[in-house]
PAPABA-237053 format. One record per residue (C-alpha): residue number from 0; residue in three letters; chain; x, z, y negated. Coordinates in pm, 1 decimal, always signed. Layout:
N
resi; resn; chain; px; pz; py
NUM; ALA; A; X; Z; Y .
...
This chain:
193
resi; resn; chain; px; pz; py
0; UNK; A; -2600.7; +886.5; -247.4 .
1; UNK; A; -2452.0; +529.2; -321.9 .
2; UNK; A; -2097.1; +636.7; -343.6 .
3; UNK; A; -2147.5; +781.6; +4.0 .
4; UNK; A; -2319.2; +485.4; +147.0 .
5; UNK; A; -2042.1; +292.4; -46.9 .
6; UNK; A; -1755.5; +495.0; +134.2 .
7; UNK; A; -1890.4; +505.8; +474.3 .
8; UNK; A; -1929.4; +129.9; +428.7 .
9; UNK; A; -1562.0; +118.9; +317.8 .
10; UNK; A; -1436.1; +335.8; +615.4 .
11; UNK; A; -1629.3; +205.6; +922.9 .
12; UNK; A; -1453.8; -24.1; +1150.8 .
13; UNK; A; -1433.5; -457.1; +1041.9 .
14; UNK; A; -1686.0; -620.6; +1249.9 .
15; UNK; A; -1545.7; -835.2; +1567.0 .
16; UNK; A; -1565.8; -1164.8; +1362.7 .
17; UNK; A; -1458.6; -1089.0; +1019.9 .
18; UNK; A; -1339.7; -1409.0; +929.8 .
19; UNK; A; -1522.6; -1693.3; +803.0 .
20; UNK; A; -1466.8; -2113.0; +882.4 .
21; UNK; A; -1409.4; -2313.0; +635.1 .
22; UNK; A; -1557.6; -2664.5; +613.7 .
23; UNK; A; -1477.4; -3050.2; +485.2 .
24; UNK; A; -1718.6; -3331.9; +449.1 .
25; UNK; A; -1570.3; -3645.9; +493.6 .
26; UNK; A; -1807.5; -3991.6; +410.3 .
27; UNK; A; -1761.1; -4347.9; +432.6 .
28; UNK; A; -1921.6; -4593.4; +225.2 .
29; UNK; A; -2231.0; -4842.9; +350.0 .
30; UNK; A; -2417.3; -5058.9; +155.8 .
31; UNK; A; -2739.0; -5225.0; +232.2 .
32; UNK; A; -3085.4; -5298.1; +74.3 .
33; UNK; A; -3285.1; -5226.2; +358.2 .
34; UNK; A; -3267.0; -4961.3; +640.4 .
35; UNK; A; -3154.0; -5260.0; +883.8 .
36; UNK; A; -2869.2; -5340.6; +698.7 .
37; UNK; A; -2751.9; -5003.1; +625.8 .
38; UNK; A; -2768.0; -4928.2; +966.2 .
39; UNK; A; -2535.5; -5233.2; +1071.5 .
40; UNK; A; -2313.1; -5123.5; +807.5 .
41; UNK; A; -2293.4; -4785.2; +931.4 .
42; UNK; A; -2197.2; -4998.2; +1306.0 .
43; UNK; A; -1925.7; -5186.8; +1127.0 .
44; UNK; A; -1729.5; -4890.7; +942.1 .
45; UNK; A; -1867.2; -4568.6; +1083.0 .
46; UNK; A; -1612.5; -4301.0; +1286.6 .
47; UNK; A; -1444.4; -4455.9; +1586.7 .
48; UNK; A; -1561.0; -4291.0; +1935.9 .
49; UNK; A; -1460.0; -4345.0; +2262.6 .
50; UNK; A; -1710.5; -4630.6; +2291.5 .
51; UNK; A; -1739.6; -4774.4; +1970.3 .
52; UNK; A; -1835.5; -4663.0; +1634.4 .
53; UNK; A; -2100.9; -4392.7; +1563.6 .
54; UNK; A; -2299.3; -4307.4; +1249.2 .
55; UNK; A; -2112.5; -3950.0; +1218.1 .
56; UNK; A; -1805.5; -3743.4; +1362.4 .
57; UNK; A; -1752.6; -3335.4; +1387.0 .
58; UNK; A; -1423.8; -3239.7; +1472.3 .
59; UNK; A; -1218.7; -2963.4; +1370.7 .
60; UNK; A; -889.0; -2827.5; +1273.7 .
61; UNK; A; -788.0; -2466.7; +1416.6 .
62; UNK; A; -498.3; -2215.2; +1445.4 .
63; UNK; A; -456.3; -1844.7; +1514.6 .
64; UNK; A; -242.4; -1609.7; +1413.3 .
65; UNK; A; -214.9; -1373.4; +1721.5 .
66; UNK; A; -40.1; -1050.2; +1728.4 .
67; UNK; A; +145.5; -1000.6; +2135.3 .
68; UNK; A; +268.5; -647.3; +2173.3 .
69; UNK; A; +499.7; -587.4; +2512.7 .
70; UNK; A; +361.7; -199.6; +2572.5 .
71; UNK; A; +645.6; +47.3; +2681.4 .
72; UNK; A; +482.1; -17.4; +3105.8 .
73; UNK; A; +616.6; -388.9; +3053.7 .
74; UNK; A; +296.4; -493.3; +3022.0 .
75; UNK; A; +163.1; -709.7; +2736.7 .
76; UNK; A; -168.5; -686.3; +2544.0 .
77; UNK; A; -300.8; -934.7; +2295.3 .
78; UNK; A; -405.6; -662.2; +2009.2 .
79; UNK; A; -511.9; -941.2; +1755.0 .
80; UNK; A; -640.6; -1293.4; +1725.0 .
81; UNK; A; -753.5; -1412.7; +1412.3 .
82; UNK; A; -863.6; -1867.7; +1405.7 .
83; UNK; A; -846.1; -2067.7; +1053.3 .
84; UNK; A; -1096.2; -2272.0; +1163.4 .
85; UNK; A; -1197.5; -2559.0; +954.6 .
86; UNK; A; -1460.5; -2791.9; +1079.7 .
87; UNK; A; -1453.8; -3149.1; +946.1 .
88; UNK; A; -1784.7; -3337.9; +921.3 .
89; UNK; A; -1818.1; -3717.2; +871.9 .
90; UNK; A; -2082.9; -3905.0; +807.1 .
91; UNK; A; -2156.6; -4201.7; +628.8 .
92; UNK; A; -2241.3; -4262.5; +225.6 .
93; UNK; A; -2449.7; -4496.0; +62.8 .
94; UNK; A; -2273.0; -4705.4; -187.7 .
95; UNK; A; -2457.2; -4889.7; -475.1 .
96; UNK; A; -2793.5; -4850.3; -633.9 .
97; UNK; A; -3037.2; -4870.5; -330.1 .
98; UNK; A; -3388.9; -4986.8; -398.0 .
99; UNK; A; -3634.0; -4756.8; -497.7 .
100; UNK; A; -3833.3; -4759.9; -172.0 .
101; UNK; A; -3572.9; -4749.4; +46.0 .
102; UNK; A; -3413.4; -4383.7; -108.8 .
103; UNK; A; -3640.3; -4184.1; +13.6 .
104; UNK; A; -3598.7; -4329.5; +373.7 .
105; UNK; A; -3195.6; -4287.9; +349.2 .
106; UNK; A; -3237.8; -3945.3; +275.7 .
107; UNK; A; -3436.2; -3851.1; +559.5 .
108; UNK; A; -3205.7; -4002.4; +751.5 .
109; UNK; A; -2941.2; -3847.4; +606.8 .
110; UNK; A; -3096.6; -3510.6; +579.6 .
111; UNK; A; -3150.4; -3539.5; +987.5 .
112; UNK; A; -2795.4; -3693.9; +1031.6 .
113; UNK; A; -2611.2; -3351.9; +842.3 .
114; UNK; A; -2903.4; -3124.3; +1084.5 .
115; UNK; A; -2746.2; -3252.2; +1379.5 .
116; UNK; A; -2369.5; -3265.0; +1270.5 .
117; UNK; A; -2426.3; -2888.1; +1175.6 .
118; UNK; A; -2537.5; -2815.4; +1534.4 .
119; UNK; A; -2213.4; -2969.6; +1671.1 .
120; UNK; A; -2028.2; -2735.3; +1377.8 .
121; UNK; A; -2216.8; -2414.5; +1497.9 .
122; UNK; A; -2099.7; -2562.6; +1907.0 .
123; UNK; A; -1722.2; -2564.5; +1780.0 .
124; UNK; A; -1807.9; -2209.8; +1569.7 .
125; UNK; A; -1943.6; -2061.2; +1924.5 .
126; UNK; A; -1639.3; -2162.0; +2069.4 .
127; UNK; A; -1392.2; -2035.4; +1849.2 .
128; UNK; A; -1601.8; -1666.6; +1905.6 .
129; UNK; A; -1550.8; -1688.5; +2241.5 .
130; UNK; A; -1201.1; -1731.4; +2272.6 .
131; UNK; A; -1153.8; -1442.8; +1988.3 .
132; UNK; A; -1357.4; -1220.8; +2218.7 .
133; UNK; A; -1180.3; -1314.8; +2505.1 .
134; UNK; A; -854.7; -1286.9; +2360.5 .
135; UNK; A; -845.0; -917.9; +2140.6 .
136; UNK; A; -741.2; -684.3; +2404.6 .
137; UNK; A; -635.3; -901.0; +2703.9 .
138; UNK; A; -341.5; -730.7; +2906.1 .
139; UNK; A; -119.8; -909.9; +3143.4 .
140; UNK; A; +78.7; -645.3; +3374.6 .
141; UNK; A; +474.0; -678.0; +3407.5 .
142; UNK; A; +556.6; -919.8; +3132.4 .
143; UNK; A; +750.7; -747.0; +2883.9 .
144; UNK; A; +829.2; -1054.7; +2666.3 .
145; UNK; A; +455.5; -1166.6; +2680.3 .
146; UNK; A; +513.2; -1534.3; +2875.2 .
147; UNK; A; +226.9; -1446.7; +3100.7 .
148; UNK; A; -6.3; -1316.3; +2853.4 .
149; UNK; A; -30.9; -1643.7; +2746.8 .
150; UNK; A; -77.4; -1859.7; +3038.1 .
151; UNK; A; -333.8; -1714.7; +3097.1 .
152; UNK; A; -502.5; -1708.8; +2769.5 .
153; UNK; A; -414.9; -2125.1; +2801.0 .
154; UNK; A; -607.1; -2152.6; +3116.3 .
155; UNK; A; -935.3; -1968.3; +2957.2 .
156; UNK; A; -867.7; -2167.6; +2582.2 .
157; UNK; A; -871.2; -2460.0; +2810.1 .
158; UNK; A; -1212.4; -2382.1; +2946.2 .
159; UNK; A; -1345.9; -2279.8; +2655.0 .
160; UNK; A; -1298.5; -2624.6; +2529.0 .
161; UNK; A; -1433.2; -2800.6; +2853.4 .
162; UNK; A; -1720.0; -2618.7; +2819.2 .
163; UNK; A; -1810.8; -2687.4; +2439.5 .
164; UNK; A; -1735.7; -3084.2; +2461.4 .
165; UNK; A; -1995.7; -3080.7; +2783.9 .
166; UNK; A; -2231.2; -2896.9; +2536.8 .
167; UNK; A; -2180.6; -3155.6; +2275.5 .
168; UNK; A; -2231.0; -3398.4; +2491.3 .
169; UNK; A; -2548.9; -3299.5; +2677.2 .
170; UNK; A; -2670.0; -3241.2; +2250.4 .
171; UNK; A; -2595.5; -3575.5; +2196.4 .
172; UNK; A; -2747.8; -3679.6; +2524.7 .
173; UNK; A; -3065.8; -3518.0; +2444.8 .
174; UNK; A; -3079.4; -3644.9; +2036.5 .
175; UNK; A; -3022.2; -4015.3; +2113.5 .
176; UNK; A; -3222.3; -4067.6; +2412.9 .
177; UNK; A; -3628.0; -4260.0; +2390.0 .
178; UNK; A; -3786.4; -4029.0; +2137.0 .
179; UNK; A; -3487.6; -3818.8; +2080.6 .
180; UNK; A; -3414.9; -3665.8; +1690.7 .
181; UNK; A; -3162.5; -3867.9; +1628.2 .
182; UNK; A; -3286.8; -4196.6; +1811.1 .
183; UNK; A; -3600.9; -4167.2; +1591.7 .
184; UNK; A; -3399.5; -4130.5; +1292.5 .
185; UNK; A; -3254.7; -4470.7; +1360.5 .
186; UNK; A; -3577.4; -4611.9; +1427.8 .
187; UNK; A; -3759.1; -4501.6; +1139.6 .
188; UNK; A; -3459.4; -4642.0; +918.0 .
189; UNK; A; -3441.8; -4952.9; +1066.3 .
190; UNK; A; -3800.2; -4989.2; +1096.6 .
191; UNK; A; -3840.7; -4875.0; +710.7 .
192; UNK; A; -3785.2; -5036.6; +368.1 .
């Protein structure tokens, strides 16, 4: 019964999203021995953003490998898109001994700093399903060396992306307002040890 369950396991069809992402954590030091002053540490060497510094970064580093096949009607279809998707997470690291009261605050902080960077990773992982599904079959008619085909997958890529940044940045929105996650994560580590 195994070795049946085994082979029809085998022999059925890969699922739509049979790859994986791979990911990097990147730190940078701070030192402090209070919450304050790791907190203005993490201002003075944190990731540069468009208005400053901020306490942590998600980016990410992605290429396909598509497969374009001009079909004998001088069309084109897009058979196969597979992304190498890496994401890269930054965030800072604390340097030195800290005191003893103080650890336990850091890692809370911490702990709630990787929850939201991982929400921005699973925003950039959404996005990189989306354009697979939109891309794996997608025809253009009369372009036999596949020029259009891809023009058009540019335009949707290109909205794909629009539309994940203005997620991340309603998230962020949300997380750093009065009461938000990531505003009372600040708070309680300033406010702490």
């Amino acid at each position: 019964m195994r070795l049946l369950l085994l082979a029809a396991l085998l022999l059925s069809p890969l699922p739509a999203f049979a790859w994986s992402p791979k990911e990097r954590i990147e730190t940078y030091a701070v030192n402090g021995s209070t919450g304050f002053a790791l907190y203005q540490s993490i201002g003075e060497r944190g990731p540069k953003a468009s208005v400053g510094r901020t306490i942590a970064h998600t980016t990410f580093d992605l290429t396909w490998r598509r497969d374009y096949r001009p079909q004998a009607d001088g069309s084109c279809v897009l058979a196969s898109a597979r992304p190498n998707l890496t994401i890269i997470y930054t965030w800072p690291e604390a340097s030195g001994t800290q005191p003893f009261l103080l650890r336990p605050s850091w890692e809370r902080f911490m702990a709630g700093v990787e929850k939201h960077e991982r929400v921005h990773g699973e925003h950039i992982l959404d996005m990189v399903k989306a354009i697979e599904s939109y891309s794996v079959g997608l025809r253009a008619e009369n372009d036999p060396k596949c020029q259009k085909i891809r023009q058009t997958l540019q335009q949707r890529l290109a909205q794909l992306s629009a539309e994940q940044r203005q997620r991340s940045r309603e998230f962020d929105r949300a997380e750093f307002t009065d009461g938000g996650a990531v505003h009372q994560l600040i708070l309680d580590l300033v406010n702490g040890p």
